[in-house]
DSSP file (Angstrom, degrees, kcal/mol; ACC not computed):
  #  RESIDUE AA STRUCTURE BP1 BP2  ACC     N-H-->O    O-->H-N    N-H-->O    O-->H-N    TCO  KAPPA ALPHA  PHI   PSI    X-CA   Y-CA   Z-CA
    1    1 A X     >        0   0    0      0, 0.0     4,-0.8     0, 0.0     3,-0.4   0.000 360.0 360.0 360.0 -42.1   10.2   42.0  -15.3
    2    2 A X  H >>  +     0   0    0      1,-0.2     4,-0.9     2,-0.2     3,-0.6   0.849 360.0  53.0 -51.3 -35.2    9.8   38.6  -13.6
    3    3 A X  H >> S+     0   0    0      1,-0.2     4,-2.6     2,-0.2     3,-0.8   0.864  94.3  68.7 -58.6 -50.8    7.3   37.5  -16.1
    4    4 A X  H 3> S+     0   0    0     -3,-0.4     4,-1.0     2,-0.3    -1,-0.2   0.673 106.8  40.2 -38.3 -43.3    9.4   38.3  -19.0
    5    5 A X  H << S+     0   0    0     -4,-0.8     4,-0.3    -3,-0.6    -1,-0.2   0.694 112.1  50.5 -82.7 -27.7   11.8   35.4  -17.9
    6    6 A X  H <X S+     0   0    0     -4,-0.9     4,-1.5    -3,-0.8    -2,-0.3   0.746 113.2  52.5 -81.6 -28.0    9.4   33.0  -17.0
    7    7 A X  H  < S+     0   0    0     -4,-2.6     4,-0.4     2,-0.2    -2,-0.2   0.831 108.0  47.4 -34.1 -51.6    7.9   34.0  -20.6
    8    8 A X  T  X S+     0   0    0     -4,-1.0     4,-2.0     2,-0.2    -1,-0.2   0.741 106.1  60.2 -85.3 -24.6   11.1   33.4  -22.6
    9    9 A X  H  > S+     0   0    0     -4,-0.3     4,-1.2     2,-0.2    -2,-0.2   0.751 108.1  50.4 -82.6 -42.9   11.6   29.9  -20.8
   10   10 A X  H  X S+     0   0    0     -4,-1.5     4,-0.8     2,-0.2    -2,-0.2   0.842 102.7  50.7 -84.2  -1.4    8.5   29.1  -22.2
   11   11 A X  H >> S+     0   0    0     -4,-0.4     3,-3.2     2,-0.1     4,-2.2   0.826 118.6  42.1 -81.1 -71.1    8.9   29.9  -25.5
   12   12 A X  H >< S+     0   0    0     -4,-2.0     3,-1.0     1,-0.2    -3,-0.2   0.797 111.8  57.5 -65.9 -42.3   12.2   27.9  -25.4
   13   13 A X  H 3X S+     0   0    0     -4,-1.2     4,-1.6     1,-0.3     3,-0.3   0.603 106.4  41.0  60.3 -84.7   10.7   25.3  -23.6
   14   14 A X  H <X S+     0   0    0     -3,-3.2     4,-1.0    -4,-0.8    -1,-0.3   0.632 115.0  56.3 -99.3   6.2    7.9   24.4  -25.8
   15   15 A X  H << S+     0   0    0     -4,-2.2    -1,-0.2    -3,-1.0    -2,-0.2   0.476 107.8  46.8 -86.9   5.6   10.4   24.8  -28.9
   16   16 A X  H >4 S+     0   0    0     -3,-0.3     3,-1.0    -5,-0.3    -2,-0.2   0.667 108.6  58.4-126.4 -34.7   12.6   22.5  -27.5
   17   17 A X  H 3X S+     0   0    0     -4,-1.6     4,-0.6     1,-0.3     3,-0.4   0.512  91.7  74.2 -81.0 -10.9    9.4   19.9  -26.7
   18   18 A X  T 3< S+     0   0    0     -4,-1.0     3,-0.3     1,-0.2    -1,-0.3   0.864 101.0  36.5 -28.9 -54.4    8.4   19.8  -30.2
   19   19 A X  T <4 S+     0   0    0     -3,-1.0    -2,-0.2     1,-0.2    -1,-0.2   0.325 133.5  25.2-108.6  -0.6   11.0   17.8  -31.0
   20   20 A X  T >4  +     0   0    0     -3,-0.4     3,-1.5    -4,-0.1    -1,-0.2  -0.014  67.4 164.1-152.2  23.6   11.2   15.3  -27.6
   21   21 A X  T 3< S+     0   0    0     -4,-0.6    -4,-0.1     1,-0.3    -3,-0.1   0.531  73.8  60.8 -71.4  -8.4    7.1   15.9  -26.5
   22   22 A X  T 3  S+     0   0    0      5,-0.0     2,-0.5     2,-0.0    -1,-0.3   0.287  71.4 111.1-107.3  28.3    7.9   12.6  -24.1
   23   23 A X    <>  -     0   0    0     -3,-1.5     4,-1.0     1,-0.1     3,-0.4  -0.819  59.4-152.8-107.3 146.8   10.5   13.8  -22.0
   24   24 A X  T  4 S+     0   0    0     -2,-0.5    30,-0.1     1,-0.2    -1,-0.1  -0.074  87.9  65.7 -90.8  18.9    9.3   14.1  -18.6
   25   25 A X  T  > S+     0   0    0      2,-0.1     4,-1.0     3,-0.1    -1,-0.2   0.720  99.6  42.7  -8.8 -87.7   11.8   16.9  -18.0
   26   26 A X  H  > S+     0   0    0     -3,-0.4     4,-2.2     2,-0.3     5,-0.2   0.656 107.9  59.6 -65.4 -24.5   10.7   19.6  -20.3
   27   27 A X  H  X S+     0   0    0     -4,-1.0     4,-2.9     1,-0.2     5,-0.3   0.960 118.5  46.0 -74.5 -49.7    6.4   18.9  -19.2
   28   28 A X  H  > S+     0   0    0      1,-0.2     4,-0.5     2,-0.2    -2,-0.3   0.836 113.4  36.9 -67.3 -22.9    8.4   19.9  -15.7
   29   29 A X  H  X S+     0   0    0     -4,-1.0     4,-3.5     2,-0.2    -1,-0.2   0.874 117.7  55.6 -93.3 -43.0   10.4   22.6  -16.5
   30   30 A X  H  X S+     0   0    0     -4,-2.2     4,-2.7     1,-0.2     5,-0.3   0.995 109.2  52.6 -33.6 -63.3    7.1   24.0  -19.0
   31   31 A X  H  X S+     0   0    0     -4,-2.9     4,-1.0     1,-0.3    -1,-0.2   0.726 104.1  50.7 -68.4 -14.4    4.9   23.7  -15.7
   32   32 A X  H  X S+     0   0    0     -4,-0.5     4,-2.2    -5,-0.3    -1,-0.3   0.860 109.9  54.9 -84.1 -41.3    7.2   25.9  -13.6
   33   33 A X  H  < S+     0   0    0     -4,-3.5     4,-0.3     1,-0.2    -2,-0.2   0.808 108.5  45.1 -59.0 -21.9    7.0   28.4  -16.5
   34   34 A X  H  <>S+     0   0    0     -4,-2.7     5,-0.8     2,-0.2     3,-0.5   0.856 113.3  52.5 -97.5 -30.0    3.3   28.6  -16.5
   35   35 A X  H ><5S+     0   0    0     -4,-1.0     3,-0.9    -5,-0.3    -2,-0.2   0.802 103.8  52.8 -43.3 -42.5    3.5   28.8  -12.8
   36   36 A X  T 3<5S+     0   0    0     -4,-2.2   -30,-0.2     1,-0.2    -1,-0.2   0.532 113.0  48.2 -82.3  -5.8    5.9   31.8  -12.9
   37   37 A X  T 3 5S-     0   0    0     -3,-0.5     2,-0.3    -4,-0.3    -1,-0.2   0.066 118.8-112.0-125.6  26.3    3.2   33.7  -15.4
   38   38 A X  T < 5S+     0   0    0     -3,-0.9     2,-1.8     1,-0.2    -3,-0.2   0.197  71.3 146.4  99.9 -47.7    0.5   32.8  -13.1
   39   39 A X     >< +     0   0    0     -5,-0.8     4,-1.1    -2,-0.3    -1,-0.2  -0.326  22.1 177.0 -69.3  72.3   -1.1   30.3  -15.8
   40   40 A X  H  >  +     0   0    0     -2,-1.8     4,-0.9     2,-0.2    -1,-0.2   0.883  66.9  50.9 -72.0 -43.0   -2.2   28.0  -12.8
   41   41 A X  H >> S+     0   0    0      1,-0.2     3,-2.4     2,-0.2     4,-1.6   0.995 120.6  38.3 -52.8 -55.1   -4.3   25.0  -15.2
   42   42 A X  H 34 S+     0   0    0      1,-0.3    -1,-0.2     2,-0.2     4,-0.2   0.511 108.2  52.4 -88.3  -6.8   -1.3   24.6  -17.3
   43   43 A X  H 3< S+     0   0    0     -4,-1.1    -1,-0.3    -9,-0.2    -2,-0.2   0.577 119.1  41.7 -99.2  -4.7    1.3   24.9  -15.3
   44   44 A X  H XX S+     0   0    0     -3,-2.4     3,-4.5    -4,-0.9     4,-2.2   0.935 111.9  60.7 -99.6 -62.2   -0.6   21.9  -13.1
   45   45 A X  T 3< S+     0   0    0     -4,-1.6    -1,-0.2     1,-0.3    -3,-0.2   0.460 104.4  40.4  24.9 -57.3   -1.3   20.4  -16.2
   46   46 A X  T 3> S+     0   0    0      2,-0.2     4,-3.0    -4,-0.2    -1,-0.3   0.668 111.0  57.5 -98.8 -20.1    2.3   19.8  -17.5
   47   47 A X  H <> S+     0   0    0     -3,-4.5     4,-2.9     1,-0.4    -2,-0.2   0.953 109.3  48.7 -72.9 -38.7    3.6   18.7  -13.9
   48   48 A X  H  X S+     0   0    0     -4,-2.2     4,-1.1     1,-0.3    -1,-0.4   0.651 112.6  48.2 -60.5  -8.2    0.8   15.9  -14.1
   49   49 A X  H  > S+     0   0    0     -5,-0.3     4,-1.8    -4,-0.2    -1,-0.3   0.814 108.5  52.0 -88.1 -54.7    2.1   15.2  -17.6
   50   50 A X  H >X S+     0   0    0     -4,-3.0     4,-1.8     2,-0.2     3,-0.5   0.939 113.3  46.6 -52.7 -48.2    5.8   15.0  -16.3
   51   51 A X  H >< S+     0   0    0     -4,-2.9     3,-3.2     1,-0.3    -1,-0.2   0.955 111.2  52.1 -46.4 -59.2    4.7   12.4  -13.5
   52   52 A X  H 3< S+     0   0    0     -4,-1.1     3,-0.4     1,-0.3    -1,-0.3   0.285 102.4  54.2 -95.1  22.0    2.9   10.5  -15.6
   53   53 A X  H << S+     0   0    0     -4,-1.8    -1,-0.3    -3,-0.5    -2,-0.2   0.531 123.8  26.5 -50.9 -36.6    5.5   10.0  -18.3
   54   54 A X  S << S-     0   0    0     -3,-3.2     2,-0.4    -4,-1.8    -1,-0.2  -0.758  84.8-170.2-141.0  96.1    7.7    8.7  -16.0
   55   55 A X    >>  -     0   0    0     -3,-0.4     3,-4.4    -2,-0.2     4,-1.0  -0.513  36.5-115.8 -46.6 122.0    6.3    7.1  -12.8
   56   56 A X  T 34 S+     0   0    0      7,-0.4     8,-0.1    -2,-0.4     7,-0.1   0.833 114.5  54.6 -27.5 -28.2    7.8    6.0   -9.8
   57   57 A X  T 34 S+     0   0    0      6,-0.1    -1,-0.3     2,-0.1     3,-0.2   0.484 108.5  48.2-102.9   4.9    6.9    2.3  -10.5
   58   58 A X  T <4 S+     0   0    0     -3,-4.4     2,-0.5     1,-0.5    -2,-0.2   0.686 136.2   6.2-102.4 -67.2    8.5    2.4  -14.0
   59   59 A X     X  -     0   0    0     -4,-1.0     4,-1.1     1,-0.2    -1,-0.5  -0.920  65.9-161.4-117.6 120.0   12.0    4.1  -12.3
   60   60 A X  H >> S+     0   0    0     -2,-0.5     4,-2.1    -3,-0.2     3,-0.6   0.994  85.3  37.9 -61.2 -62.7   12.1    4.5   -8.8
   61   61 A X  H 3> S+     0   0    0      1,-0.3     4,-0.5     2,-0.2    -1,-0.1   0.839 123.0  33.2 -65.4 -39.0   14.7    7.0   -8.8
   62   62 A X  H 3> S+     0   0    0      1,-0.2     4,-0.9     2,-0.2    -1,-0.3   0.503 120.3  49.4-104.2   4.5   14.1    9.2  -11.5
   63   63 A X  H <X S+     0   0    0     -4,-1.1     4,-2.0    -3,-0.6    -7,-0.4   0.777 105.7  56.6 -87.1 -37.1   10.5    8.9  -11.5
   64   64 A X  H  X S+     0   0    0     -4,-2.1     4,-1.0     2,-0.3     5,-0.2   0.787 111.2  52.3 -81.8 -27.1   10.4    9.7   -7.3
   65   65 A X  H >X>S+     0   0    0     -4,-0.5     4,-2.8    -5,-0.3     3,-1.0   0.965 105.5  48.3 -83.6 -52.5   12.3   13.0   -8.5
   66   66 A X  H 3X5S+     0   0    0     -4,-0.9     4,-0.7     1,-0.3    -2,-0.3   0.878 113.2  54.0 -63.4 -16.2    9.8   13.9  -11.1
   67   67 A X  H 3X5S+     0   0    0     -4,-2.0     4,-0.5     2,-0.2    -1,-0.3   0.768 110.8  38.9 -58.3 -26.8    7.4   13.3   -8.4
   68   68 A X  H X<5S+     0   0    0     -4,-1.0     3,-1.4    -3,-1.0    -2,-0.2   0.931 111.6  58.8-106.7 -45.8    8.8   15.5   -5.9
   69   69 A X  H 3X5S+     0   0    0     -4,-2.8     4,-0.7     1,-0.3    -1,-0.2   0.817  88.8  68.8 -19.6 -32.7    9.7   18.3   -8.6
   70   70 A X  H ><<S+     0   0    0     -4,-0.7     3,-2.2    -5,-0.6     4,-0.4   0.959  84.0  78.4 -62.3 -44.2    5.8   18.2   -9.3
   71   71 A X  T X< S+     0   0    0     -3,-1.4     3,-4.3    -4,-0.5     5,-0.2   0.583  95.9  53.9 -47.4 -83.1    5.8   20.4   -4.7
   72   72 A X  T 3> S+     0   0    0      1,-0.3     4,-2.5     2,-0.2    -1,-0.3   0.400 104.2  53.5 -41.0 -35.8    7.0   24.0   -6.9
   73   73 A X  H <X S+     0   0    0     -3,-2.2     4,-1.2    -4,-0.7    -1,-0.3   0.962 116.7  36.2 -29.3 -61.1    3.9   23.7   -9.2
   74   74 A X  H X4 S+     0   0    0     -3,-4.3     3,-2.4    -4,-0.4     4,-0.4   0.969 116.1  52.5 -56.4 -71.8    1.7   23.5   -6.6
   75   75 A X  H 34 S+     0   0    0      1,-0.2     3,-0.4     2,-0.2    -1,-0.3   0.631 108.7  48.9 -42.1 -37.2    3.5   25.8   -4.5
   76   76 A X  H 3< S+     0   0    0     -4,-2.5     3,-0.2     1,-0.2    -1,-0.2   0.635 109.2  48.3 -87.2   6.1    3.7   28.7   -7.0
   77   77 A X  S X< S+     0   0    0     -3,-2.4     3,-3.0    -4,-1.2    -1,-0.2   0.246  81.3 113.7-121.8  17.1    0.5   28.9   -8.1
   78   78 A X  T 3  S+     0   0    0     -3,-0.4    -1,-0.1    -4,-0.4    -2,-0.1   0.675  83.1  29.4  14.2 -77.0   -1.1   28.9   -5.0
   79   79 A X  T 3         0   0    0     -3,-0.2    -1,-0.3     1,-0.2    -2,-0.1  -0.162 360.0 360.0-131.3  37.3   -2.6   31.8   -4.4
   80   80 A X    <         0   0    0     -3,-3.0    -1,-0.2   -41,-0.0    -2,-0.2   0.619 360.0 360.0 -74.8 360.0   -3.2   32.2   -8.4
């Protein structure tokens, strides 16, 4: 059942990153959806997209977030 939700957040998701494919936002919220279905390349894949759309040394603040957003990637695909 869990899959099903992380499924449907990736469908909206990448329908919603069509239209914006450089906010560093949606490559984070994507990569936690491919995390929650397991999909361990892509879900590492998109956080590393998120960073490096917006680095810490272009915005400290809102780049140091997408950095520390990237831990849950890591952490849910683990022991995929």
């Amino acid at each position: 059942m869990e899959a099903a939700y992380y499924d449907s957040a990736r469908g909206v998701i990448c329908e919603q990153a069509s239209g914006a494919a450089r906010d560093p936002r949606l490559h984070s919220a994507l990569g936690i959806a491919y995390a929650g279905l397991g999909r361990k390349h892509e879900a590492i894949q998109e956080g590393e997209k998120a960073v490096e759309l917006l680095p810490a040394s272009n915005e400290a603040y809102r780049g140091y977030y997408r950095a520390v957003d990237f831990g849950p990637h890591y952490a849910m695909v683990r022991g995929a």
